[in-house]
N, C-alpha and C positions, 0 to 999 in steps of 0.2 A: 469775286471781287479782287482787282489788282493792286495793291500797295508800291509806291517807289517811296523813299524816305531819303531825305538828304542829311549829311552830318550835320551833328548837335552845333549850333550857333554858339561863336568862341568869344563871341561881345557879350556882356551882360545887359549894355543900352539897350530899350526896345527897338524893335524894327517897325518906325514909323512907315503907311503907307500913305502913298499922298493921291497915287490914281493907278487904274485898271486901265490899261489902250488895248485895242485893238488893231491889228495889224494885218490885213489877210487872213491867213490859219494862224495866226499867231495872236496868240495872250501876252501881254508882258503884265509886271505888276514891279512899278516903282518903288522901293524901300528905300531906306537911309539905311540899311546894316545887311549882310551876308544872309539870307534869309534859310531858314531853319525848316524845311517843307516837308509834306507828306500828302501825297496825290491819290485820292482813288476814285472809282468812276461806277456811277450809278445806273438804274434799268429802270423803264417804264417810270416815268419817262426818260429818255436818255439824257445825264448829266456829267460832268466833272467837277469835283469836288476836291480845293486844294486849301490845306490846313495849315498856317502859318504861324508856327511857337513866336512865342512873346512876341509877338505883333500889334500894332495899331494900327485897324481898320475904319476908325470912327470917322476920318474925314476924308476917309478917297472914296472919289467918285469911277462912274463906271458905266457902260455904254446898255441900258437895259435891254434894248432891242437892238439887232446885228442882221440876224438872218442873211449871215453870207457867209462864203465858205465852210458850210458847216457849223456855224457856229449860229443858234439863234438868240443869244443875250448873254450878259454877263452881271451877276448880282456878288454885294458881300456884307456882311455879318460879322458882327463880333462877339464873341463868347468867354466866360471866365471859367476858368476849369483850377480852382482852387488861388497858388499862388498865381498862376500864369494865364497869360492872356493870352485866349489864340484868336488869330485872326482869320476867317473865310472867305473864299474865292468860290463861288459855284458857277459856273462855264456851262449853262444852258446849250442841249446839242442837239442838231437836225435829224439825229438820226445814230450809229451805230457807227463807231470810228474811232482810228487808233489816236494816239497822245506822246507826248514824248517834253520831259520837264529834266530843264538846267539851271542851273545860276550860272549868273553873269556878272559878276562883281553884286553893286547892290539888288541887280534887274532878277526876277526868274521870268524864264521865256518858257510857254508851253505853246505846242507845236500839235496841231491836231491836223491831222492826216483824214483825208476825204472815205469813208467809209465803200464808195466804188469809183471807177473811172468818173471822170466827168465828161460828159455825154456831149454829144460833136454838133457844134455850133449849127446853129439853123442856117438858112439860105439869109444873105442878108437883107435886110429890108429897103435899105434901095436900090437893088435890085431885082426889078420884076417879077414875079412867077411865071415861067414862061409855058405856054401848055405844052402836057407831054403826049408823043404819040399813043394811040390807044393798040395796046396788045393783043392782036388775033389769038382767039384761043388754038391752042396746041396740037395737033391734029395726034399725038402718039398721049394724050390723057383725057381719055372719053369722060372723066369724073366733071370737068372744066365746064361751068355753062355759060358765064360772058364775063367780061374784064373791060374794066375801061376806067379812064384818068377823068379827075374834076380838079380844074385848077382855075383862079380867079388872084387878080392882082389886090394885095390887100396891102396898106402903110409897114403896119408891122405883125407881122403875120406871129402866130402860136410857134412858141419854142417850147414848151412842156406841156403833158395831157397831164393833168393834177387829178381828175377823179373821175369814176365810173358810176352811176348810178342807175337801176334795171326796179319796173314798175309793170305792172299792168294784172290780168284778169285769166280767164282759161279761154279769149280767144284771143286776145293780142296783149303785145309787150311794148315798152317802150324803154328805148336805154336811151341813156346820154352820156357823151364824152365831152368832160368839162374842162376846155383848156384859159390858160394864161392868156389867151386873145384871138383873133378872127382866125382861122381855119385858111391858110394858103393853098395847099394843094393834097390832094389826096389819089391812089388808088384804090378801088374796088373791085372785088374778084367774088366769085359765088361758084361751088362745090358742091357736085350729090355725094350721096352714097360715104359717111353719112350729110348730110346738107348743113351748111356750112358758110358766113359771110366772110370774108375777111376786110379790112379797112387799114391800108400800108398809109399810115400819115408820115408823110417826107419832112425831112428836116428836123423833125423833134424826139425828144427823151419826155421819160414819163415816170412819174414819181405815185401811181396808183398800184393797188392790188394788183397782186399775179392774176388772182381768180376769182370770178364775182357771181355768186349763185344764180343760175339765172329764176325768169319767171313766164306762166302762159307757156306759147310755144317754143320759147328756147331753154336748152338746159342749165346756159350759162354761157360768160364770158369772159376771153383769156386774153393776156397782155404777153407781150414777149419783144425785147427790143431786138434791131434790125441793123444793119449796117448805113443805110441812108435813114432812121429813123423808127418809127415805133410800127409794131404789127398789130391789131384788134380783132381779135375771133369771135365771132360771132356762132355758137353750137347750136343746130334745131333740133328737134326734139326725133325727128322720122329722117327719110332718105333723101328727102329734097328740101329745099329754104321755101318755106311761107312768102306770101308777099310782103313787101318791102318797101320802104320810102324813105331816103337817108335826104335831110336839109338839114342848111346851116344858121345856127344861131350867130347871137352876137360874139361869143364865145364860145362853140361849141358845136357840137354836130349831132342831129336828132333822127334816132333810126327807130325807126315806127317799123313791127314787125306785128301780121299777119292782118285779120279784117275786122273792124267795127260792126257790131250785130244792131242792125237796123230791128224795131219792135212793128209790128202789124198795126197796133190801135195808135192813136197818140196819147196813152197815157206814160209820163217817164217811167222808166226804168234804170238799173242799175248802170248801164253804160250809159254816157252819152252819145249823141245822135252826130251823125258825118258832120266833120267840120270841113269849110273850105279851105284850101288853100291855103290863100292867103291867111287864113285864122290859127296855121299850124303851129307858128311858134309861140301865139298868146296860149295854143293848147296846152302844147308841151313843156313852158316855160318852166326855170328851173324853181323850187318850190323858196319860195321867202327865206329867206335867214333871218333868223330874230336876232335883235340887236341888242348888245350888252350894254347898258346904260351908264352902269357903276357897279366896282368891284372895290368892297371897304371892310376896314376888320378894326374890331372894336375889344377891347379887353377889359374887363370889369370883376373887382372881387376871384383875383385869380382863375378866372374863365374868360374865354375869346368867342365873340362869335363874328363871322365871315356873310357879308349880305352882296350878294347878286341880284342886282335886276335887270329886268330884261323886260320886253316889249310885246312875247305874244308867247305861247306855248313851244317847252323846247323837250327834248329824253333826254336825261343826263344819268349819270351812276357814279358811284364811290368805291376807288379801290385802294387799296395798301399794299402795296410793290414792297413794302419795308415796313419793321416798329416803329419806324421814326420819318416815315413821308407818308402823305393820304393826298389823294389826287382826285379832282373833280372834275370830270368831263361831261362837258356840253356838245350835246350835235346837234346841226344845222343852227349853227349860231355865229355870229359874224362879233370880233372883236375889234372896236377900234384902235388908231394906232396910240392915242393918248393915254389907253389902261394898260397895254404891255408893257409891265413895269416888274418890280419889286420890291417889297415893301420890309425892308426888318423891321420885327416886331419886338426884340429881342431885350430892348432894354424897356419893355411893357412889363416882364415878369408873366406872361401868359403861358400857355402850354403852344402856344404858336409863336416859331420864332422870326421865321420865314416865309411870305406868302407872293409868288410868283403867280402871273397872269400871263399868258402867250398862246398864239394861233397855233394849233399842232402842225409840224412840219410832216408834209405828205398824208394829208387826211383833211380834206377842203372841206371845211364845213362845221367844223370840232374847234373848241377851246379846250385847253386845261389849266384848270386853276391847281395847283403844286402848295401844299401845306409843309413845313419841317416843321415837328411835333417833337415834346418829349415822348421818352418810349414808353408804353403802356396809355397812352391819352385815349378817354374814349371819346367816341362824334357820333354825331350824329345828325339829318337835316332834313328836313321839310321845305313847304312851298306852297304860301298864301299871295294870291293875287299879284301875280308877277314878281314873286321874289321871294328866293332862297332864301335860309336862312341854315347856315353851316354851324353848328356848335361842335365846341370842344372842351370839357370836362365838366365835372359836376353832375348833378344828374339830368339822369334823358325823360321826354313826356313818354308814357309806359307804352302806348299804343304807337304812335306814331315814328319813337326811335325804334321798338322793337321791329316794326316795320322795314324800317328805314335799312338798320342794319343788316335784316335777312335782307333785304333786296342786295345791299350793295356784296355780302358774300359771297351770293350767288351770281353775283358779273352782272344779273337782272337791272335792265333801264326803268326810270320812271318818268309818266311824264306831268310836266306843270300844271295838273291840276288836280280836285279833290276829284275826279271820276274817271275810272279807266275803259275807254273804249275799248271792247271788243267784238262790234258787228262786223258784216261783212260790209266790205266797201263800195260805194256807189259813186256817178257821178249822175248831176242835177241842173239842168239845163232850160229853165222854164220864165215865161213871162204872162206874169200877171194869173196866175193859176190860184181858182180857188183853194181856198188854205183846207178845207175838208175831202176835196180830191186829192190834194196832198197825201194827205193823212192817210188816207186810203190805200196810197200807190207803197207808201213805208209798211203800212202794213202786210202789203202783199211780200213785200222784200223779206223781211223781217220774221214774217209767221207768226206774228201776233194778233191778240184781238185789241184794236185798238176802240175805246168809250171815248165819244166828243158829244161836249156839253152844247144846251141850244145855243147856249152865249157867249159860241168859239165862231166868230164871222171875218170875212176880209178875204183879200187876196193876196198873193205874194212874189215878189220876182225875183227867182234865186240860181245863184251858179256857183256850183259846187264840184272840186275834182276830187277823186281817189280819196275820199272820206271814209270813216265809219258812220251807217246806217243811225246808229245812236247818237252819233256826236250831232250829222244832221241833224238831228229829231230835234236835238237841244239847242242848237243854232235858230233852227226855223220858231220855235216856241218863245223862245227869249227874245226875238224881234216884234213878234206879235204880243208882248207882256202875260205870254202862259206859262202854264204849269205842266205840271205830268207827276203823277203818282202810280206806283206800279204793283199790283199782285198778283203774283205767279205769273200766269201767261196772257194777262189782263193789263194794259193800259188807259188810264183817263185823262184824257185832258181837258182840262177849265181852265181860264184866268187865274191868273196866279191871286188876286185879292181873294176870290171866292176860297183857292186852297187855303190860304193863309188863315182866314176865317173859321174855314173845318177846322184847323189844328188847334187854332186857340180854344175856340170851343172844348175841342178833346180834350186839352191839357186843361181848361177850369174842370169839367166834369172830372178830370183823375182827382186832381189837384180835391176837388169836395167828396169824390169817394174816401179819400183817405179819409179826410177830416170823420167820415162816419163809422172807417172801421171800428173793431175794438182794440186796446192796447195788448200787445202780449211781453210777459217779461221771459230773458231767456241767460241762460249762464253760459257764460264760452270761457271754458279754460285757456287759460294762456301756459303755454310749458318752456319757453325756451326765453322770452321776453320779459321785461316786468309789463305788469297789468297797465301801472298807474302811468308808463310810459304810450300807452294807446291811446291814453281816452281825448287826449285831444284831434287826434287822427278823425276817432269814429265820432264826433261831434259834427263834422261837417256832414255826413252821409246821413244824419235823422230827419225826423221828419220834425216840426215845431214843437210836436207833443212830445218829444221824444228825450228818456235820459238816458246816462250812462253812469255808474260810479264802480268803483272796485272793492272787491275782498283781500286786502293785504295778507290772511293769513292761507289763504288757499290761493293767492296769486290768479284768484275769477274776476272776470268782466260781468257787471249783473245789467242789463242792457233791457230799458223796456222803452215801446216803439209799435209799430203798423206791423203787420208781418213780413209784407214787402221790405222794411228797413232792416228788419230785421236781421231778414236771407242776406241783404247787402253788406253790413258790420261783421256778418260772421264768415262771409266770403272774404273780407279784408284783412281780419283778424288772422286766418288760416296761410293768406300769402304772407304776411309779415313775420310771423311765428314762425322759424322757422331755425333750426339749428345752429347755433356761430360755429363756423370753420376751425378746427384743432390743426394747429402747424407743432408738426415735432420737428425738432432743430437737432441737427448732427453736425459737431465739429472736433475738428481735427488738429491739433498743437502740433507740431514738428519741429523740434529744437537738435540740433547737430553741432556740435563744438569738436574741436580738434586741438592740440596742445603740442609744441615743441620746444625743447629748452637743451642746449649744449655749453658746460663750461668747463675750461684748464686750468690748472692754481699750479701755482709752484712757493715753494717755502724752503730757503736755504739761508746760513748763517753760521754762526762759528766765533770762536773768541784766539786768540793769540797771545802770547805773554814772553816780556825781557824781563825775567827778575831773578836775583837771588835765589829766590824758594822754587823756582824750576832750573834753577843750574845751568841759566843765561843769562848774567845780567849784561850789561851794556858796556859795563869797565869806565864810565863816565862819572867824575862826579853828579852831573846833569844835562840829560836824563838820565840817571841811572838803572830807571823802570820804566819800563813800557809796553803797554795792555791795550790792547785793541779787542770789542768784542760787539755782535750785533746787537742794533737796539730797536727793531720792531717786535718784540716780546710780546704777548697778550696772555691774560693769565685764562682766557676760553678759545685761544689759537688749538688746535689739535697737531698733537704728536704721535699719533699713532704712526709706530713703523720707526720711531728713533731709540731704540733697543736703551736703558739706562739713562737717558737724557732727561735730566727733570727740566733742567734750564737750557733750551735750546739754541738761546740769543739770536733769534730771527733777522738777519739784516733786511731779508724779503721774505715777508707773511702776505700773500695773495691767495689763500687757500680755495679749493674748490667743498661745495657742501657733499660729501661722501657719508657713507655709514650701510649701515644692512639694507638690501637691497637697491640700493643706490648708487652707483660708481664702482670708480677702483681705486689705490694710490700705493706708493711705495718710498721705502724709506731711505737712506745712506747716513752713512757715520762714517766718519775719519777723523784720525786723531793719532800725534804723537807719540813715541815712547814714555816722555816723561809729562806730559800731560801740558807741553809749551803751548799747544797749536790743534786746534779742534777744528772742524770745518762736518755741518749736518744739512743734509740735502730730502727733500721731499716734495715729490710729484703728487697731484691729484688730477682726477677726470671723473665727470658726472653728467650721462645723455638719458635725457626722459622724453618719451612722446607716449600719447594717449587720443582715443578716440571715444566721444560720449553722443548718445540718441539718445533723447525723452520726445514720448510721444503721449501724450493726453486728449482723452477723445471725452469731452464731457458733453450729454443730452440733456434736452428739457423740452417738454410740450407745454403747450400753452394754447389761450382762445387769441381769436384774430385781434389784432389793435391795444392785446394788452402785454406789458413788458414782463419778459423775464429773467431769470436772476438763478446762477446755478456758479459754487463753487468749493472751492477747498484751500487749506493751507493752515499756515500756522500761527500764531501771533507772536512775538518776538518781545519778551520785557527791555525794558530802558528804563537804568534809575538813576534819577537829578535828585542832587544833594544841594539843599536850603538851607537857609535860619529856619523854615518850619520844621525841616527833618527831611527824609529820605522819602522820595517820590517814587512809584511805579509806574510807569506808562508801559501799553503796547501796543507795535505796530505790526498790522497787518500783512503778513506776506505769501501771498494766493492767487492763484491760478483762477479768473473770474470769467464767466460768459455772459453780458447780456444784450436779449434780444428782442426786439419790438416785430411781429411781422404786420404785417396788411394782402388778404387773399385778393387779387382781382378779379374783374368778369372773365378775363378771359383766362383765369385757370395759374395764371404767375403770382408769384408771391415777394412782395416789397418790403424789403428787410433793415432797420436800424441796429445796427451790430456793436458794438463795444466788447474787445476784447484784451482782460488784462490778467499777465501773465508776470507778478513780483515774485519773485525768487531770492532767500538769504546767500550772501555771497560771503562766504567764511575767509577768502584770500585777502579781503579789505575789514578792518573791525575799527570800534572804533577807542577810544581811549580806558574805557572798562573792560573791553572784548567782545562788545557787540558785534556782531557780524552787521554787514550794510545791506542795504538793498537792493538788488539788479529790477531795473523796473521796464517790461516791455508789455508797448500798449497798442492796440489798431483802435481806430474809430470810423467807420464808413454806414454807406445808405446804398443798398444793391437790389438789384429787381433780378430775379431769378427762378427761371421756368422750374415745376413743380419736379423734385427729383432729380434734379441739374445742379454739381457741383459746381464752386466759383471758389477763388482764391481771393481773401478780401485783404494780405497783407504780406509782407517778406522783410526782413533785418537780415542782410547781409554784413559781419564785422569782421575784420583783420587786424592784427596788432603785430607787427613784428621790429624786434629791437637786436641792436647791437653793442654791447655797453666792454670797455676795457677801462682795467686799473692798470697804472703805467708809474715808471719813476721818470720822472723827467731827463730827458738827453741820452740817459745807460740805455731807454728802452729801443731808441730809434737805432740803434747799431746792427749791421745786417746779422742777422743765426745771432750773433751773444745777447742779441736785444731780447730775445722769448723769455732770458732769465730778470728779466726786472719787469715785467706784465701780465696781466691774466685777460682772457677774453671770454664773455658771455655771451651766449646766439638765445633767441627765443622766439617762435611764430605761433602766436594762436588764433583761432579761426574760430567763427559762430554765428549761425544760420539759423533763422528762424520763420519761417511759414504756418500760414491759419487757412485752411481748410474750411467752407460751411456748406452742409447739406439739409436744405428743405423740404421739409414731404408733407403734404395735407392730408390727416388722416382720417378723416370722416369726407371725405370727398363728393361722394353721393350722397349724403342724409345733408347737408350742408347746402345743397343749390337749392334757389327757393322753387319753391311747388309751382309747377305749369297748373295750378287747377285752374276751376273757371274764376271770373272776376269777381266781384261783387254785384257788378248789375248784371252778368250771366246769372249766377245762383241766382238773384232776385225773378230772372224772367224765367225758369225753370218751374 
């Protein structure tokens, strides 16, 4: 997956979106601000997907169907991702192709580039087809057996082959090449050694399979484009091509390869019997599209479910290309243009947030219906009487999701209804045939013994192609209002009133055996569960006569009932019981601080004296005396290094903090003979840096869904002074982890985390000397595959200052100004990262028991 990201958006304003245009290969997306993007692009099916920080996406609109140039729709979404709103663009694509995203003032332009050349314009349409001469074979390639051109004037002839389709039996095949419209002109060529069709359609590109397995007598079918148009190989099986018969549909061109098996008697058989001519393309027609009727998605009680209907029986399968997309594909389904659409669901609150509907590009005949899901959502879906039913979250029905979900892992189709055919396929060709020669003629197919009741009478007129054996069977019975019950290699058919009537009958005769059995009581330990939390479970599985109550002190089920009900409740009881999942929680503190501090002092001063008593006075009556001396003095100023100086008289006291192992400094003294004139000088410098790692790795296990609580630290007194007297308080300052998990089905584990890390900070105290508190906290909710680390937080801090003491105007003087200043540097630095690792430790004792059901053990 490719990311492009554009620089962080320099406006605070949202970036309203007002509409999505479409422009050829081009996207644009209208804002009001510089927009803030992040582009990446999706597989299976193919998308682009563009993510627009603090955006409003609520009221632009947007072209849902396009299907040109590459581009087949364009839907968008809005999402809330804590403070920030981001807004979606997802750019639905035909196929596999590059991209390329700018801004443009407010516009961003994305630019999607055609995945291949684009394929060389058809002959035009009004101009004729004109026929082409027919090509004498080669006299220098003996492989060559005839060649020759079919060309017919048609309005507007086929510019693309869209799909290949290959059907038939072990004596003949039938392919069809299914284009965008009538078939203008074509070559034909046929090849021994090995034997070989080819079919050169002039004028068109093709958006089908390279290679199409074949069936019957060919082994297969290959596409390959051409420089006037497309090539279609046609592979046989041996050294020379089988017979053949290539005509043209409405759409389409139908090559019937090798011979229809005519039967001896007239009783039907599995093929049908020669058709004419004229009847070839009602033969061959291409097989029904079922038609999408409504595509709707409903959200209720925090679950979504997704209903498709349709019209007649379709295959479909469920895949997950991603955690966070599930895709539903339909074949042979025809989607109208009024449901290609998309639908945000998003401000539903559902597990679905986005639900896309469109005809897959290059695969005629397929829909995909495109879910965006939170990750970990599970689904699951079934199909009653023409219509899907898609869910997503909460729980699944036990049989039918489990089904469901093995089918769609396995890439396996299913199709629209509750019975899977798999006879051998027939076609059925008859008028007016009694309905017990019927039955006769399936059985012979089939290998069955088929039992019909005297009171199965009538005839019937049926045309049936390329079916399975069985589905007939049920076709033909269902129109006559019969039935069919089967054991082992035994079929019967009655009227369905008559089956109906057996069963009920069956079921009173159960239904009054029970009533006659005798009760049995029976005790089922429950070990992992509470008892009293079952018993409303196994209340519905008894039979009338039947109770349940519990033994609180042995935690038993005391269960009396049929014996049948019996095996049932304790089959149920054994799946539910079943070990709660252990998560041990591994995390990681990482704390890094780093410390710089650089300061200069200087400290000089000095006194002077005119007087008498030093043997200068002034000789003035006034002044007579005159005494000058410094007066920044501090009586906790430091003198160290002023040799005999008690009274320094500091004019400039800017001292740096010095002492044992800290700094340096140095002293000066000057002074007169007679003690007129003193002047004392002293330097200081003091540089500290320091580097600190704490690392804290605190564990705890715990059962699934219940929180836990693991920590340390210390509690710190704080005492307030009252009129009642002197109070104690203390606050908590500790290193805490706690953690909610939740196991899912598929093996992840969904984590509520709180992580809090208060530390005393002795640098800051407070008016008694408490030290303060450093308080750093994460809070998040993360889903995290089993044994997979994640980083659920980071505090990156900086603090760096420059602080000077100055005398005003002396300090600014260029070199004499250092001596009236001191300058302070300091940078610290502090990093902190959270670490969390998951592990399920009871992993195997913890999935519930595959044993049999409850009504398995009962039928046992």
């Amino acid at each position: 997956m490719l990311a492009v990201a554009a620089p962080a958006a320099l406006a605070a304003a949202p970036n309203r979106v007002a509409s999505v245009e479409v422009d050829g290969p081009r996207v644009v997306v209208h804002g009001t601000a510089r927009p803030d993007f992040t582009v990446f692009k999706l597989a299976d099916p193919a998308r682009l997907v563009v993510d627009l920080a603090s955006a409003d996406v609520t009221r632009a609109s947007a072209p849902a169907a396009v299907h040109k140039d590459g581009i087949a729709g364009v839907s968008v979404a809005q999402f809330d991702e804590g403070e920030n709103r981001v807004g979606r663009v997802v750019v639905a694509l035909e196929g596999d192709a590059k991209y390329d995203a700018v801004a443009r003032g407010n516009d961003l332009v994305v630019t999607i580039a055609p995945a291949q050349p684009a394929p060389r314009p058809a002959q035009s349409a009004s101009r004729p087809a004109q026929p082409r001469p027919a090509a004498p074979a080669a006299p220098s390639d003996p492989n060559l057996v005839v060649t020759r051109e079919d060309s017919v004037e048609v309005p507007s002839p086929a510019r693309k082959l869209r799909a290949i389709s290959i059907a038939g039996d072990d004596e003949q095949a039938l392919v069809r090449l299914e284009a965008d419209g009538p078939v203008g002109s074509f070559a034909l060529t046929e090849l021994r050694n090995p034997g070989r069709l080819a079919l050169d359609l002039h004028g068109m590109s093709s958006s089908a399979r390279r290679g199409t397995e074949g069936a019957g007598p060919l082994k297969g079918v290959r596409v390959a484009p051409r420089d006037d148009g497309v090539r279609v190989v046609l592979d046989a099986e041996g050294d020379a091509m089988p017979k053949y018969d290539v005509q043209r549909g409405q759409s389409s061109l139908l090559v019937r390869v090798g011979q229809t098996k005519v039967p001896r008697d007239g009783t039907p058989t599995a093929t049908a019997p020669a058709a004419p001519r004229h009847e070839l393309d009602a033969a061959l027609a291409q097989p029904q599209l079922a038609n999408v009727k409504a595509v709707d998605l409903r959200t209720e009680e925090g679950k979504t479910r997704v209903l498709v209907v349709l019209d007649q029986l379709v295959k479909f399968e469920v895949t997950h290309p991603d955690p966070a997309t599930a895709v539903l594909t339909l074949h042979g389904s025809a989607l109208p243009e009024r449901l290609e659409r998309n639908l945000d669901a998003s401000a539903l609150g559902g597990p679905v947030t986005i639900l896309s509907s469109y005809r897959s590009p290059g695969e005629a005949g397929d829909v995909k219906i495109v879910a965006s899901i939170r990750p970990g959502t599970p689904d699951s879906i079934d199909a009653v009487n023409g219509t899907l039913t898609w869910r997503f979250g909460g729980p699944q029905p036990v049989a039918q999701g489990q089904a469901t979900q093995a089918a769609a892992k396995a890439g396996a189709s299913t199709e629209l209804d509750d019975r899977n055919y798999t006879g051998r396929r027939v076609d059925f060709n008859v008028k007016d045939i009694d309905i017990k020669n019927l039955l006769g003629a399936i059985a012979e197919i089939s290998k069955k013994n088929i039992i019909v009741a005297d009171d199965v009478k009538g005839s019937v007129t049926i045309k049936l192609r390329n079916v399975p054996w069985d589905q007939a069977l049920d076709i033909i019975l269902k129109s006559k209002q019969l039935g069919r019950e089967e054991v082992g290699n035994i079929i019967r058919v009655a009227p369905i009133a008559v089956l109906r009537s057996e069963q009920k009958e069956a079921a009173d005769a159960a239904k009054n055996s029970l009533a006659l059995q005798p009760l049995r009581v029976r005790l089922i330990p429950v070990n992992y569960a509470e008892a009293k939390n079952l018993v409303d479970k196994l209340k519905d599985t008894l039979t009338d006569r039947g109770t349940v109550s519990v033994d609180g002190r042995t935690n038993t089920l005391i269960v009396k009932d049929v014996q049948e009900a019996l095996l049932r409740a304790e089959g149920i009881v054994r799946n539910l019981d079943t070990q709660t999942p252990e998560v041990l929680i591994e995390s990681r503190i990482v704390e890094a601080a780093t410390s710089f501090s650089r300061q200069v002092g200087i400290q000089w001063g000095g006194n002077v004296s005119f007087a008498p008593s030093t043997g200068n006075p002034t000789g003035l009556v006034f002044p007579n005396i005159v005494q000058a001396a410094g007066a920044a003095d501090d009586s906790s100023a430091p003198i160290g290094g002023l040799n005999g100086i008690t009274v320094p008289n500091f004019a400039v006291n800017m001292p740096a903090p010095i002492g044992q192992n800290n700094g340096a400094g140095i002293g000066f003294v000057l002074g007169s003979a007679g003690g007129a004139a003193n002047l004392n000088l002293r330097l200081s410098a003091a540089e500290n840096s320091g580097t600190i790692k704490t690392i804290s790795s605190p564990r705890s296990v715990t059962l699934d869904n219940v929180e836990s609580t693991i920590g340390q630290g210390v509690s710190i007194p704080f005492s307030q002074t009252s009129a009642a007297g002197v109070n104690t308080t203390f606050i908590e300052a500790r290193l805490e982890l706690r953690v909610t998990p939740h196991v899912t089905q598929e093996g992840s584990i969904q984590m509520k985390v709180q992580v809090t890390n208060n530390q005393p900070n002795p640098q800051l105290t407070g008016a008694n000397g408490q030290p303060s508190i450093s308080r750093r906290e994460a809070r998040t909710e993360v889903l995290v595959k089993d044994g997979d680390t994640t980083v659920i937080g980071g505090i990156y801090t900086r603090r760096n200052s420059e602080a000077w003491n100055e005398v005003p105007l002396l300090s600014r003087i260029p070199i004499l100004g250092w001596l009236f200043k001191k300058k302070a540097v300091t940078d610290d630095r502090t990093e902190l990262l959270i670490f969390i690792t998951p592990r399920i430790v009871n992993r195997s004792q913890s999935v519930i028991a595959a044993g049999p059901s409850g009504d398995d053990a009962a039928n046992k």
